[in-house]
C-alpha positions as a Python dict, from the first residue, in 0.01 Angstrom:
ca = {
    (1, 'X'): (0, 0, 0),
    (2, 'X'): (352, -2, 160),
    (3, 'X'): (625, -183, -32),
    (4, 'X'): (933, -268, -16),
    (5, 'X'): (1226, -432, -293),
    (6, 'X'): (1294, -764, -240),
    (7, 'X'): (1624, -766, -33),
    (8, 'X'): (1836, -1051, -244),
    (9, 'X'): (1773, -878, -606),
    (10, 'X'): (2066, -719, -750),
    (11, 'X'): (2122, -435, -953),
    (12, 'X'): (2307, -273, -1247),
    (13, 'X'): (2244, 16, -1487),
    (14, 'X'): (2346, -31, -1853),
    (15, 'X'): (2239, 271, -2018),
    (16, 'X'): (1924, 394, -1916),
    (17, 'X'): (1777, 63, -1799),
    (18, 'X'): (1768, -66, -1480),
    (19, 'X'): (1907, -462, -1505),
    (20, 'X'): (1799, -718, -1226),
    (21, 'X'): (1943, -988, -1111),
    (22, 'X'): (1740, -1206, -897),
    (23, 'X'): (2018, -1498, -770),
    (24, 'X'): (1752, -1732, -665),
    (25, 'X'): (1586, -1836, -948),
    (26, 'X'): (1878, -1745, -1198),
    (27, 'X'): (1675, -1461, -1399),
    (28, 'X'): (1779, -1138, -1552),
    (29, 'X'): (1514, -843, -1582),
    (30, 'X'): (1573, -574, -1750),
    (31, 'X'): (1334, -221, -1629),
    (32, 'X'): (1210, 76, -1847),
    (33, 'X'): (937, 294, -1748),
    (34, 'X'): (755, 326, -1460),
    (35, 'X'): (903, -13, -1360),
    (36, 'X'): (1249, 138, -1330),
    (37, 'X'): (1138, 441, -1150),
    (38, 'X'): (941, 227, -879),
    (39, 'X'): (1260, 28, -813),
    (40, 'X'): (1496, 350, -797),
    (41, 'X'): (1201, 505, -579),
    (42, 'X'): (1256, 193, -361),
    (43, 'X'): (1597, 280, -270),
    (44, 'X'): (1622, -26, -28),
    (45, 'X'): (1375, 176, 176),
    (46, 'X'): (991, 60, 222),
    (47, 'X'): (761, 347, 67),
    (48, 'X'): (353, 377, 47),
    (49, 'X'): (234, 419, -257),
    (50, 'X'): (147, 763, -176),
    (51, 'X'): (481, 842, -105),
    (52, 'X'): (622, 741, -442),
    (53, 'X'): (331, 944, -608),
    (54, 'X'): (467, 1278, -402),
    (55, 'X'): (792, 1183, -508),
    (56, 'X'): (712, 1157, -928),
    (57, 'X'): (472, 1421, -910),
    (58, 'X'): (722, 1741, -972),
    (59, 'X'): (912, 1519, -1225),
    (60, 'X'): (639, 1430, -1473),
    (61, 'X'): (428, 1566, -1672),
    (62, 'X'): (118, 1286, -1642),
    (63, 'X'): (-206, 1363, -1460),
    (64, 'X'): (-246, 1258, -1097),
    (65, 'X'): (-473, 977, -1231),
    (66, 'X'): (-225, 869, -1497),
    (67, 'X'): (56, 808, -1240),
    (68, 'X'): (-140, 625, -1015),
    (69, 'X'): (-211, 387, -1314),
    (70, 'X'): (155, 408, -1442),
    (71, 'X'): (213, 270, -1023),
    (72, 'X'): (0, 8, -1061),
    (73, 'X'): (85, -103, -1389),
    (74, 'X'): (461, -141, -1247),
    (75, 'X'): (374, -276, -892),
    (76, 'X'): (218, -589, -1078),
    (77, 'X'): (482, -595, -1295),
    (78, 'X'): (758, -647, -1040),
    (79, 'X'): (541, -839, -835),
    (80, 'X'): (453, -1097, -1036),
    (81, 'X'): (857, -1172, -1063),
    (82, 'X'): (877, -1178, -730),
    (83, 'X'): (1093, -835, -760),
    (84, 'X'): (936, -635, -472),
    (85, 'X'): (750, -753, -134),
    (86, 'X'): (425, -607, -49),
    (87, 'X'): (419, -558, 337),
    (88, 'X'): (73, -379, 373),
    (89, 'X'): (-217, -354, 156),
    (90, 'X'): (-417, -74, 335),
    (91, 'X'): (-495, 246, 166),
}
């Protein structure tokens, strides 16, 4: 799956959470978790899914089959805001 932050959203740290802003429907979100590290992992850049797995692998401690769920857990999270587009959904 290849995806990609939606380009409008802004951000802000406070702390250690991530705060969005989406300007287009007027919402704040705030992100914690894996949430927050699939948007920084984002980086205005599209990314697979595999990619972002790579890139947490050395910095957690979680099984390869916990981060994948920890991925997915997040990807519906921000996409059901509207928060990040999906532009492929091949494996």
């Amino acid at each position: 799956m290849i995806l990609k932050r939606k380009s409008d959203v802004e951000m802000t740290t406070i702390d250690d959470e991530v705060v969005l802003i989406d300007p287009e429907k007027g919402y704040y979100y705030g992100l914690e978790g894996s949430s927050k590290y699939l948007w920084e992992a984002l980086n205005n850049s599209q990314k697979s899914t595999e990619e972002i797995i790579q890139e947490w692998t050395p910095s957690f401690t979680n099984s390869a089959t916990e981060l994948h769920r920890l991925l997915e857990d997040a990807v519906i999270a921000l996409r059901e805001h509207g928060l990040i587009l999906v532009l492929s959904d091949e494996k």
